[in-house]
C-alpha positions as CSV (number, residue, x, y, z in Angstrom):
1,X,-29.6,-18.0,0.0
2,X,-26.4,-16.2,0.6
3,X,-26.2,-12.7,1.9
4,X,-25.8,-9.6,0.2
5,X,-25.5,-8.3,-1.7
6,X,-26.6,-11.4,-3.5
7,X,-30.5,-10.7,-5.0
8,X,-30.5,-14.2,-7.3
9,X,-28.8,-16.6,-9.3
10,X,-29.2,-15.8,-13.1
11,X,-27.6,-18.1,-14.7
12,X,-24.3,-21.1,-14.8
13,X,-22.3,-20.5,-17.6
14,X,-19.5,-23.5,-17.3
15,X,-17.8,-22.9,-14.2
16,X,-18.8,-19.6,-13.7
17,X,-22.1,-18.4,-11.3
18,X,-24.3,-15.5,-12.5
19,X,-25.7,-13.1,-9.7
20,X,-27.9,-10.4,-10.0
21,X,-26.6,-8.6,-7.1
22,X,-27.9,-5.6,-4.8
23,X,-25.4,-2.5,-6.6
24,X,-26.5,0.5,-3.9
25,X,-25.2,-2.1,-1.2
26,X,-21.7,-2.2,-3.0
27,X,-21.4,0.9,-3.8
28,X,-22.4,2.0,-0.4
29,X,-20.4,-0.3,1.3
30,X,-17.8,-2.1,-0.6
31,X,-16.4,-0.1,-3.4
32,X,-17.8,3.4,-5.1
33,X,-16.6,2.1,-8.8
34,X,-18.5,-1.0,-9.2
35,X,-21.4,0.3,-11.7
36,X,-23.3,-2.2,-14.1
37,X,-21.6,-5.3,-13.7
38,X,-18.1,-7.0,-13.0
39,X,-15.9,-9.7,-12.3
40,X,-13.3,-11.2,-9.6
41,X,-9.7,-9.5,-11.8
42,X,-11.6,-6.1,-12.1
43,X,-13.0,-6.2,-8.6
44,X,-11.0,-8.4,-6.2
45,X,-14.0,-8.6,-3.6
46,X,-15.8,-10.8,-6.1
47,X,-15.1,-14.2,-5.8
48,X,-12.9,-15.9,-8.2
49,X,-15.8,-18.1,-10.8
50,X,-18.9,-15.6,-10.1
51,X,-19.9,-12.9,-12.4
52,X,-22.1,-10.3,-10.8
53,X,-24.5,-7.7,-12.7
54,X,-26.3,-5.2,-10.9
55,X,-30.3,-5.0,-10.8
56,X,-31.2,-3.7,-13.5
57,X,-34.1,-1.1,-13.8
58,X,-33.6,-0.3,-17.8
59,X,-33.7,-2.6,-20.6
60,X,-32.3,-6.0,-19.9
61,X,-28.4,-6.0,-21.0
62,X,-27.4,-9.0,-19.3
63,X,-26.7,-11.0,-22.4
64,X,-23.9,-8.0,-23.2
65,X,-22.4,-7.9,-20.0
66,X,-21.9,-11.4,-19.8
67,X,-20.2,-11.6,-23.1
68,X,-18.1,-9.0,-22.0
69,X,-17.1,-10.5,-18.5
70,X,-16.0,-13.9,-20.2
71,X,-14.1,-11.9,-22.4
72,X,-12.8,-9.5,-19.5
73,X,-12.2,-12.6,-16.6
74,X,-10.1,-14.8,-20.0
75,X,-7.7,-12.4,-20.5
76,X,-6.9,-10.9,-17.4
77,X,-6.6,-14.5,-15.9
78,X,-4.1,-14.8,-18.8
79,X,-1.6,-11.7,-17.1
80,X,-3.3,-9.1,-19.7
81,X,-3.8,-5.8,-18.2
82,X,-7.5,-4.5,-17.5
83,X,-7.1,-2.0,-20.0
84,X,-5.8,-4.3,-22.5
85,X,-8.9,-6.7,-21.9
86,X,-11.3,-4.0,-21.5
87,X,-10.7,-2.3,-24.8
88,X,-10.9,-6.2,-26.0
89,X,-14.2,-6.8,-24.7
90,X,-15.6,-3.2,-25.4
91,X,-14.7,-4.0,-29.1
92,X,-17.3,-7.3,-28.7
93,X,-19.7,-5.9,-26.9
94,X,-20.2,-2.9,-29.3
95,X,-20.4,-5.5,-32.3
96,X,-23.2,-6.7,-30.6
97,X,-24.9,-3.6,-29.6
98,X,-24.8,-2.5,-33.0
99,X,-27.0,-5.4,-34.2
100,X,-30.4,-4.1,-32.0
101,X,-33.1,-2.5,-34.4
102,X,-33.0,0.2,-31.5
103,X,-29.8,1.4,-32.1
104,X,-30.1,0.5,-35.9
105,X,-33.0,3.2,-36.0
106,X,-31.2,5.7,-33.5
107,X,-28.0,5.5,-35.6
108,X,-30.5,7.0,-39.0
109,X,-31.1,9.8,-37.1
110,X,-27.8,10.6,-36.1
111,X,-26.1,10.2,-39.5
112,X,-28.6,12.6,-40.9
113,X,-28.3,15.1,-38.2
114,X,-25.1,14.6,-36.1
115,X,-26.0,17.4,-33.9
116,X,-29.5,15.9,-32.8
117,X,-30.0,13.5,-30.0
118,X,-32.5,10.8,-31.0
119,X,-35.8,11.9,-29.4
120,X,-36.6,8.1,-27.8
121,X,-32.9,8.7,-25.8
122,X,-34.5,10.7,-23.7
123,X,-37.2,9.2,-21.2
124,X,-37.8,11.4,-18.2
125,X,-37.2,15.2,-17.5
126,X,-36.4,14.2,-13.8
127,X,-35.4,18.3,-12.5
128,X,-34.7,21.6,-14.0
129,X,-32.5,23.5,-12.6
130,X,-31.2,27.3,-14.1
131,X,-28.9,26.5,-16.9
132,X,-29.2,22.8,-16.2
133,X,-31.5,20.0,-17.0
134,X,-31.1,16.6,-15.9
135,X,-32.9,13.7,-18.2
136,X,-33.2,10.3,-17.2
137,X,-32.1,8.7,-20.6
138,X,-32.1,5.1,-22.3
139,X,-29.2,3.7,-21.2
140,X,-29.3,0.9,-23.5
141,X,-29.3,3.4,-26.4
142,X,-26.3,5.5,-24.9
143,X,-23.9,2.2,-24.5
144,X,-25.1,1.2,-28.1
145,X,-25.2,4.6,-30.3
146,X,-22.4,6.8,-28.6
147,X,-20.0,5.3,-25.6
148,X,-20.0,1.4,-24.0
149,X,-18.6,2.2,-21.0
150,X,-21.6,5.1,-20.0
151,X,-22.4,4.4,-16.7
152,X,-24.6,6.2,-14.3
153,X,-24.3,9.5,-15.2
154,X,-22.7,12.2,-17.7
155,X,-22.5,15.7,-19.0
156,X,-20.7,17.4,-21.4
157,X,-17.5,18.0,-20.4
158,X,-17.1,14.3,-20.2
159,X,-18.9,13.3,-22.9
160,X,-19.3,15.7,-26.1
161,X,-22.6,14.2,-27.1
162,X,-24.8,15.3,-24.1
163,X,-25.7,19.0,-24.9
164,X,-23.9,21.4,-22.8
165,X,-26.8,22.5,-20.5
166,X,-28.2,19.0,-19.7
167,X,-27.2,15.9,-17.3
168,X,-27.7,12.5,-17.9
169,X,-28.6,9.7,-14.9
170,X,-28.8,6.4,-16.6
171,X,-32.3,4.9,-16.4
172,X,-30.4,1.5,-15.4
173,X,-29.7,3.1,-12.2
174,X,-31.5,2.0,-9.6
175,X,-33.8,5.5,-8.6
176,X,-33.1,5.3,-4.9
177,X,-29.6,6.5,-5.8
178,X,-30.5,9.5,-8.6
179,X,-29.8,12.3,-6.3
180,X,-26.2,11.1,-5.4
181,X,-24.7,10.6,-8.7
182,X,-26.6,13.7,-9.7
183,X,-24.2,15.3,-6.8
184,X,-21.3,13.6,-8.1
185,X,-22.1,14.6,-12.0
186,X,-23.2,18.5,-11.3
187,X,-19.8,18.8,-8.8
188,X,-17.6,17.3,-11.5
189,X,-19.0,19.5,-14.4
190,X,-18.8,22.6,-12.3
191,X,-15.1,21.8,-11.7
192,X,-14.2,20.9,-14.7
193,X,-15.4,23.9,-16.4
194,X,-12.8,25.8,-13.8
195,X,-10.7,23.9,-15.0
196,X,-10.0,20.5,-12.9
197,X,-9.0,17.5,-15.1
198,X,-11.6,14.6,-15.2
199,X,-9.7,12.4,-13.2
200,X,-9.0,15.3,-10.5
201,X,-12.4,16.3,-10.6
202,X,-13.9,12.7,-10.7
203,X,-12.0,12.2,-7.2
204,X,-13.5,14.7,-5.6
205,X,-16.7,14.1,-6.6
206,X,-16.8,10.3,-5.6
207,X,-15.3,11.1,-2.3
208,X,-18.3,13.5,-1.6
209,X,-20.7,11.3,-3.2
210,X,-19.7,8.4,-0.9
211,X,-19.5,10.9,2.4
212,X,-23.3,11.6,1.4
213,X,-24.0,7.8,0.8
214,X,-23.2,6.8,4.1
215,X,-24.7,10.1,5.7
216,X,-27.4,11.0,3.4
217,X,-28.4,13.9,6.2
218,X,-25.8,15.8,4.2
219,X,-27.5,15.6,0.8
220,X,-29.6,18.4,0.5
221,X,-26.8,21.1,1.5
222,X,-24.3,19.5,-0.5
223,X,-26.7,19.6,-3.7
224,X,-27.7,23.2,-3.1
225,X,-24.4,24.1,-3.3
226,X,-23.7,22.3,-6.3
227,X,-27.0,23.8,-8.0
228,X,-25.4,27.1,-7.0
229,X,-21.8,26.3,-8.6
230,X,-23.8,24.9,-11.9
231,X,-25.2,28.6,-12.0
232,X,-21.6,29.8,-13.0
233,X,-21.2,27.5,-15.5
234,X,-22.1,28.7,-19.1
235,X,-21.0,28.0,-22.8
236,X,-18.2,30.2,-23.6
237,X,-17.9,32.1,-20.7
238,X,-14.2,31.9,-19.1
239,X,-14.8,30.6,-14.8
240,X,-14.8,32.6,-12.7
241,X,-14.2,31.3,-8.9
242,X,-14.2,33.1,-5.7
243,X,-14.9,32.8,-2.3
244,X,-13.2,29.3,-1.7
245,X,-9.5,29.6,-2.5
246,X,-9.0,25.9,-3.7
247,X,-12.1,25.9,-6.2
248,X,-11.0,26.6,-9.8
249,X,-7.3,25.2,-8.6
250,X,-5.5,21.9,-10.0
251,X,-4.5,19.5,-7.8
């Protein structure tokens, strides 16, 4: 059995290997980014004919993913950009999505009321904070009624679907690492409403998600902070930052 982050062999496809892999240990460890699943010409540490999808603690979404990596490893191994092969296999992948009875039903809903989000999206109140609440949602529904490529967590200055005073952790996620991309999603959204671009604001967050991964000791003062910030942060209402000079400031 090889090491990890290695869990077990799914499945051989052809040439290709299958893992279910241990995602907290990359993202830990190896590299921040990787979320649900990937391959070796999005993520170089992967080896060259394996495709690795992460434990999965939603619904199973394996049979997606892979289509999408074969899709994904077949052009990029062609010279075609990530982008150009991402927006390739996104445009499978949300073919197939659309074919669940799940997403079928959600997508009634939605047509009739654009505004609501389907009641069975949400599963899990998981904390309540002023202004903010943070729902563990159906993960499988998100990727298949709104956005593909939702991974981990979201709020609404990222995505204009999630109502403004809520944040969403992905029920896919594995729970030991809730509270970190809940840092990472309430530090972007208070920066972003000051103003930050996502990709500024993204940065920041990732780098002091991954300082509290590998010292979680600092988690519980970074997040009351962040609680604090998300405070500030109500519809309508222009930012207003003080105290730390660089907060509210692009990069």
């Amino acid at each position: 059995m090889p090491d990890k982050p290695y869990l077990r062999k799914l499945e051989s496809i052809e040439d290709f290997d299958v893992w279910e892999v241990d995602g907290k240990y990359v993202r830990d460890n190896v590299d921040r980014e990787f979320t649900n699943f990937g391959q070796h010409f999005r993520f170089p540490f992967i080896p060259l004919r394996e495709f690795w999808i992460d434990k999965q603690f939603g619904a199973d979404e394996s049979r997606y993913f892979i289509d999408h990596m074969i899709t994904e490893w077949n052009l990029m191994s062609e010279g075609k950009s990530y982008d150009y092969a991402l927006e390739s296999a996104d445009k499978l992948e949300v073919k197939e999505r659309k074919k669940s009875a799940s997403t079928k039903k959600a997508e009634k809903v939605v047509s009739i009321s654009p505004d609501v989000v389907p009641k069975n999206v949400y599963k899990e109140k998981l904390k309540q904070f002023e202004g903010v609440d943070v729902w563990v949602i159906s993960g499988v529904l998100v990727r298949g009624l709104y956005f593909i490529d939702f991974t981990e967590g979201g709020h609404h200055f990222v995505y204009d679907f999630i109502p403004f005073n809520e944040v969403w952790l992905d029920d896919d996620l594995n729970p030991t690492e809730r509270d970190f991309v809940l840092l990472h999603e309430l530090h972007e959204r208070y920066l972003m409403h000051t103003g930050w671009t996502y990709e500024h604001a993204h940065h920041s967050s990732s780098i002091i998600e991954y300082k509290c991964r590998r010292d979680p000791k600092q988690l519980k003062e970074r997040m009351a902070a962040e609680i604090e910030n998300n405070k500030k942060v109500i519809s309508g209402v222009p930012a207003i930052v003080a105290g730390n000079p660089d907060v509210g400031k692009k990069p």
